[in-house]
C-alpha positions in Angstrom: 19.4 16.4 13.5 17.2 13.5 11.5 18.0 11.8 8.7 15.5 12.7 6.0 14.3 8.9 4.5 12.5 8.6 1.2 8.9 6.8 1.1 7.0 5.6 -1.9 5.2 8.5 -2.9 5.5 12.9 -2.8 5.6 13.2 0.8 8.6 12.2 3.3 8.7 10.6 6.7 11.6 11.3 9.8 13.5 8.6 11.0 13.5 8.5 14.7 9.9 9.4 14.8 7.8 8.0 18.0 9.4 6.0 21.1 12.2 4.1 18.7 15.5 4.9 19.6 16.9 5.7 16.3 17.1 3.6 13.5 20.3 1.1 12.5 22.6 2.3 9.5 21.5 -0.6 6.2 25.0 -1.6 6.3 24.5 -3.1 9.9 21.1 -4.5 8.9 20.7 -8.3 8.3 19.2 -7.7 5.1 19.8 -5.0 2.5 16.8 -3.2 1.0 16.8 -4.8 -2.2 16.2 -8.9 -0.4 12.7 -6.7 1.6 12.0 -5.4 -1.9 12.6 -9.2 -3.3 10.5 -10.7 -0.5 7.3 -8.2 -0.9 7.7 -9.7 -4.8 7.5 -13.0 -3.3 3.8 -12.5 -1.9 2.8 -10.8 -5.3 3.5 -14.1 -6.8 1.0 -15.8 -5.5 -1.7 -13.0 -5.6 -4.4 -14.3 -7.4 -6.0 -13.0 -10.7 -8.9 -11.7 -8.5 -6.5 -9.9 -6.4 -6.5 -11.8 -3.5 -3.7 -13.2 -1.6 -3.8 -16.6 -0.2 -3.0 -18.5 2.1 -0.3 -21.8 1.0 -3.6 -23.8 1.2 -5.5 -21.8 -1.1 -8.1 -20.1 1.0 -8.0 -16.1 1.4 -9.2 -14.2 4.8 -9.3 -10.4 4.8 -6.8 -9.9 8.0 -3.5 -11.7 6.4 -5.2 -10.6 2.6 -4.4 -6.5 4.3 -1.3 -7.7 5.9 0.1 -8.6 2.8 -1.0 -5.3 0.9 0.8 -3.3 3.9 3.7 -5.3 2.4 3.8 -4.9 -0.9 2.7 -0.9 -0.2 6.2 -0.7 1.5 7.9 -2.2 -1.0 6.4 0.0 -3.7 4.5 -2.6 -5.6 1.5 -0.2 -5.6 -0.5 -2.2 -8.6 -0.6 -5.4 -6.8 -1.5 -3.8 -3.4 -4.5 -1.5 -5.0 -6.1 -4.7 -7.1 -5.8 -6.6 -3.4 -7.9 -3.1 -2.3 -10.7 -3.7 -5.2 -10.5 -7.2 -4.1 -11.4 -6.3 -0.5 -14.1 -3.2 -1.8 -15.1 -6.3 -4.1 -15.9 -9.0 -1.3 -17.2 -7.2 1.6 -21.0 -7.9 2.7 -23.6 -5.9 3.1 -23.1 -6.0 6.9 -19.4 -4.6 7.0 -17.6 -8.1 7.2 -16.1 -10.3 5.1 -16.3 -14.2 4.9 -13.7 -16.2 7.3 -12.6 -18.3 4.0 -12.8 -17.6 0.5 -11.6 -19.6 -1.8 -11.4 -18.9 -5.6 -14.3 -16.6 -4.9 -16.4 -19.1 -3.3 -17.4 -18.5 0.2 -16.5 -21.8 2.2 -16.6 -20.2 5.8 -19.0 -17.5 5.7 -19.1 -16.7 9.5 -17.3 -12.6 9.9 -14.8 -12.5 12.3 -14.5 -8.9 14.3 -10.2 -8.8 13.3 -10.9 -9.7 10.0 -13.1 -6.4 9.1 -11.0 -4.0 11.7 -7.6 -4.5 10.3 -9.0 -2.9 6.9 -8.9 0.1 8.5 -5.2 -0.9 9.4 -4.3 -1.4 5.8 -5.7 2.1 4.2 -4.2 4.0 7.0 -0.7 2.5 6.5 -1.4 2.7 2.7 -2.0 6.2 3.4 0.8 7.2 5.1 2.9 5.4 2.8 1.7 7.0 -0.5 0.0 10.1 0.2 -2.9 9.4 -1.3 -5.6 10.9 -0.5 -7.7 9.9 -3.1 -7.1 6.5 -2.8 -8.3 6.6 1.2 -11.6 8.6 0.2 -12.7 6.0 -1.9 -11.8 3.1 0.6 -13.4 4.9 3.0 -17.3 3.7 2.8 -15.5 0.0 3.3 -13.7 1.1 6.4 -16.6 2.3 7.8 -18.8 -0.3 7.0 -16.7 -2.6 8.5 -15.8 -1.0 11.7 -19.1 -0.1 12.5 -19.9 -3.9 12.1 -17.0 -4.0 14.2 -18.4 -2.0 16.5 -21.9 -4.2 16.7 -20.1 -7.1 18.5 -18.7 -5.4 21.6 -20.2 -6.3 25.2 -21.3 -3.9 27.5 -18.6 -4.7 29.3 -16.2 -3.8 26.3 -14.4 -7.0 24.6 -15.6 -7.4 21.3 -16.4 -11.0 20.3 -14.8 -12.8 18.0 -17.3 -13.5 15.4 -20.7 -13.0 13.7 -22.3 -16.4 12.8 -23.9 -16.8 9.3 -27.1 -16.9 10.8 -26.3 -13.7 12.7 -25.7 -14.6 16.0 -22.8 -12.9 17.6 -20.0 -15.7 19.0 -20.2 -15.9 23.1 -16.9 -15.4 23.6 -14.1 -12.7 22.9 -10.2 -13.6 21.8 -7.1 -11.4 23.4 -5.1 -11.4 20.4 -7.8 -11.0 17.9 -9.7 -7.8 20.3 -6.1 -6.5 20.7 -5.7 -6.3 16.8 -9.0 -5.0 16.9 -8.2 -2.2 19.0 -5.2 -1.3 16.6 -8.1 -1.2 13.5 -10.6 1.4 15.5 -7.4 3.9 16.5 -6.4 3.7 13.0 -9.9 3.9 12.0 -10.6 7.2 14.3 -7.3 9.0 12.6 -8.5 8.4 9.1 -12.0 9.8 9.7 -10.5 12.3 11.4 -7.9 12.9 8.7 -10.7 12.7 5.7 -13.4 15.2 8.0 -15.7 12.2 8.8 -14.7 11.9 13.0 -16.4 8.7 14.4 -16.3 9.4 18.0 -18.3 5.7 18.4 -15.4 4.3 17.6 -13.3 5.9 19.9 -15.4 5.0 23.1 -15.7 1.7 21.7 -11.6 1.9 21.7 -11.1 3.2 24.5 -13.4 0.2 27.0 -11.9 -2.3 24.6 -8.3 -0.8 25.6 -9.2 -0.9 29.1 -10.4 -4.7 29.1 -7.6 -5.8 27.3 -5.4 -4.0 29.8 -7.3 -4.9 33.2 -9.5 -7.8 32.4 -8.0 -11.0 31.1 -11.3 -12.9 32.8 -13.4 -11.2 29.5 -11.2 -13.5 27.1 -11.0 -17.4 26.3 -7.6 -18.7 27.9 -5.2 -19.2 24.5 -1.9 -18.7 26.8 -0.4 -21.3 25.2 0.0 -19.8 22.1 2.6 -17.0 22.2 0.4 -14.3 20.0 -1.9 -14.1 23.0 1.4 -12.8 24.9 2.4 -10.0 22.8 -0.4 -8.8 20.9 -1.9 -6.6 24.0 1.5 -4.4 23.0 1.4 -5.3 19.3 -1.8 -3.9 19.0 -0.8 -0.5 21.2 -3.3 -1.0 24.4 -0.5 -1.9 26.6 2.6 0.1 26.7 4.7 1.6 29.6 5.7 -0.3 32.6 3.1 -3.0 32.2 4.1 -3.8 28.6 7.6 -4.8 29.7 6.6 -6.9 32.7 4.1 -8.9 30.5 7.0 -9.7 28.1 9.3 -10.3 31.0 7.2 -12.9 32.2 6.7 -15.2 29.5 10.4 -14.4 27.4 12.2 -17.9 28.4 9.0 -20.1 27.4 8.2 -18.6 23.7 11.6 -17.3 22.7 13.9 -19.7 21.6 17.8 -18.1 21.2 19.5 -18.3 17.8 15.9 -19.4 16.2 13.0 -16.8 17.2 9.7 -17.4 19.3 7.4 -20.6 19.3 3.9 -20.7 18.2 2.7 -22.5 21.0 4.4 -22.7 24.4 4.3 -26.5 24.5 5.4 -27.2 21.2 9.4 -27.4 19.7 8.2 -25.1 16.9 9.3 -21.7 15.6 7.3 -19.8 14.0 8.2 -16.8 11.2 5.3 -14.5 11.4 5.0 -14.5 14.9 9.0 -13.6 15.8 8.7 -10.4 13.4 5.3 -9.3 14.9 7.1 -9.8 18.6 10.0 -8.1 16.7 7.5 -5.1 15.9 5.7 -5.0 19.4 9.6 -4.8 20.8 10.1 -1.8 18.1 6.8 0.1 19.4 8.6 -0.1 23.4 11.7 0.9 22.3 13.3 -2.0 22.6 15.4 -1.9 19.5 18.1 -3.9 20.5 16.3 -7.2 21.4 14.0 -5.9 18.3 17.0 -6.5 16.0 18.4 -9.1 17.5 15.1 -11.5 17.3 15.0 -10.4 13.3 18.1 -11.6 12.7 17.6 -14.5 14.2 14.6 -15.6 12.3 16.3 -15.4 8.7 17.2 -18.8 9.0 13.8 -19.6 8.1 14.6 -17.4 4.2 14.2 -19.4 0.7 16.6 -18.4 -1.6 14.3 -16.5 -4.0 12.9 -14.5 -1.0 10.1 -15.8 0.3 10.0 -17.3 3.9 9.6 -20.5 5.4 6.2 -20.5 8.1 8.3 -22.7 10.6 10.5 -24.5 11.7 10.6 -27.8 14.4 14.4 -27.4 15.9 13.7 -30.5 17.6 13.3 -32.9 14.4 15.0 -30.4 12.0 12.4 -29.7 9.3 10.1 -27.1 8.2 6.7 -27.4 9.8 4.6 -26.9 8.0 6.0 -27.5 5.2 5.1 -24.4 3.3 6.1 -21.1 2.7 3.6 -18.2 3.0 2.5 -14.8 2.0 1.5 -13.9 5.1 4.8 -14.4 7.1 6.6 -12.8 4.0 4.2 -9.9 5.0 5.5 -9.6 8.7 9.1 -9.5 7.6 8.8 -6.9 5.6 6.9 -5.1 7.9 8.9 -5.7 10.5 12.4 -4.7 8.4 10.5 -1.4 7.6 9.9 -0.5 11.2 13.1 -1.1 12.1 15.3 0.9 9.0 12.1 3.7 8.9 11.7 3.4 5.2 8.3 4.6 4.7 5.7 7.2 6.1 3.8 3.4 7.5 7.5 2.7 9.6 5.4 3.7 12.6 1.8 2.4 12.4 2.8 -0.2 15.1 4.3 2.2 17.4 2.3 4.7 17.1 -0.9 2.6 17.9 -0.7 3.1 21.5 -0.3 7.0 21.3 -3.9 7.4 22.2 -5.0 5.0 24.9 -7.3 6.6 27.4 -8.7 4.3 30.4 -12.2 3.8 30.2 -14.0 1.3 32.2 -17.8 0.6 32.6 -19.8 0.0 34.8 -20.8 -3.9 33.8 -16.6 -4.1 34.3 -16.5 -4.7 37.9 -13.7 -1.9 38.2 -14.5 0.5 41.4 -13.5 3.5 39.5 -16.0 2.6 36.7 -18.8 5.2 35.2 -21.0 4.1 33.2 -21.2 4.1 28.9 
């Protein structure tokens, strides 16, 4: 029998739902509910009047804007999180996209990046199963699909999706693995909530599925960032790699990014420790079933916690100080995230997990796979 778990809102979520192996009694947890609750309050603030939450440098992008929200949502701070949704409804262009930097309003990179737009679609799903809202996701819904369909405009025929529109329109000539592999995350969730609100977008799916299979077949269609430790795990973060293949990856590369005691390094050739990235590792670990190494990896990383909640971004274990030397929303945002997954707080505990549920295998022809058909 499952353990019935309050969420923030009328409906109620199962622990033990998806491929977890059950969730860890609070008591055993390395933090209690209350420090998550006091680190969500941490990235409130520094939300801005506007509603948007900003990086330690000042700038705001739409992708660590959502991931905060998704934070916040799960700790039940709905105000904050719904003026960060009017900030996003607020901001987005006429093409679908947002600008890669804003600044206290101010465009100051106005190039779109393909991640930025699709994890929208991310944010008002999880927001959705969190709150049970239904209103809420109807009216964020002409954003969503505005932006995935811009999304959508940027994929090869071979499937990647590349990582950027120019401001002068031109599409960038090269694709990113962990930004497509977020991407992939934003059209699955994007496909469930039109299906969910009667609006199915079966564009989006065929786009998600040939993405899915490049990401899982094809690491010739992306620029080579193997040095930094996100390109590693974000293939099962984002939910097109799972099974068999999804363990072997993170196998293969454990002993260069994870460092024991501390959690995983930005960049392979660097004595740095990174936050953000060791709970998103810690998530794409949750969504295999890996609980064990899951938990241990998030304890590990609370070395990097300030006493009034809020988290360190890193930490260089070779000269012993923070690096940089900031502490930031956005890796605030992952550990909460990542301790909701694990204790299966809220109706969003799974939205990481359960973004592999749907993968299908679909080449094209302009892949170079022998079992290809064409678009």
């Amino acid at each position: 029998m499952t353990e019935q778990v309050p969420r923030h809102g009328d409906a109620t979520s199962t622990a033990g739902e998806g491929d977890g192996a059950g969730f860890p009694a609070e008591a055993d947890f390395p933090l209690e509910w209350g420090q998550v609750v006091e680190t969500a309050r941490s990235i409130a603030a520094v939300q801005e009047p506007d509603g948007g939450v900003p990086w330690p440098e000042g700038h705001v992008d739409a992708w660590n804007h959502v991931e905060c929200l998704m934070a916040m949502t799960v700790a039940g701070l709905t105000g904050p999180a719904r003026k960060g949704y009017d900030w996003l409804a607020c901001t987005q262009r006429a093409d679908g996209s947002w600008p890669m930097k804003i600044v206290k309003g101010e465009a100051v990179e106005k190039g779109g990046e393909s991640n930025h737009a699709a994890y929208v679609a991310v944010g008002v799903w999880h927001e959705l199963r969190v709150t049970g809202d239904e209103e809420f996701a109807r009216e964020m819904w002409p954003v969503v699909r505005s932006a995935l369909d811009f999304v959508v405009g940027l994929q090869t025929t071979r499937g990647e999706i590349v990582w950027e529109r120019a401001a002068d329109g031109r599409p960038a000539p090269y694709a990113l693995l962990t930004g497509c592999s977020s991407v992939y995350q934003g059209l699955r969730c994007g496909v469930l909530l039109g299906e969910h609100l009667g609006d199915p977008q079966p564009d989006w799916e065929l786009a998600a599925d040939q993405l899915g299979h490049v990401l899982a077949a094809h690491p010739e269609a992306f620029a080579d960032k193997s040095r930094f430790s996100m390109d590693w795990y974000y293939p099962i973060l984002g939910g097109a790699l799972r099974g068999p293949a999804a363990h072997a990856r993170l196998a293969e590369e454990w002993e260069t990014f994870v460092e024991p005691g501390l959690g995983i390094r930005c960049v392979s050739d660097q004595p740095w420790v990174t936050g953000a990235e060791s709970c998103e590792l810690v998530l794409a670990l949750d969504a295999l079933g890996d609980r064990e190494r899951a938990l241990k990896l998030f304890a590990d990383m609370q070395h990097l916690r300030h006493d009034d909640g809020s988290y360190w971004t890193g930490w260089q274990f070779v000269n012993e100080k923070w690096f940089p030397h900031e502490r930031s929303a956005y890796t605030a945002a992952a550990v909460v995230l990542a301790a909701d997954a694990l204790l299966g707080r809220t109706g969003g505990a799974g939205v990481f997990r359960d973004a592999g549920a749907h993968a299908t295998d679909r080449p094209t022809a302009a892949c170079g796979c022998s079992h290809a058909r064409s678009r």
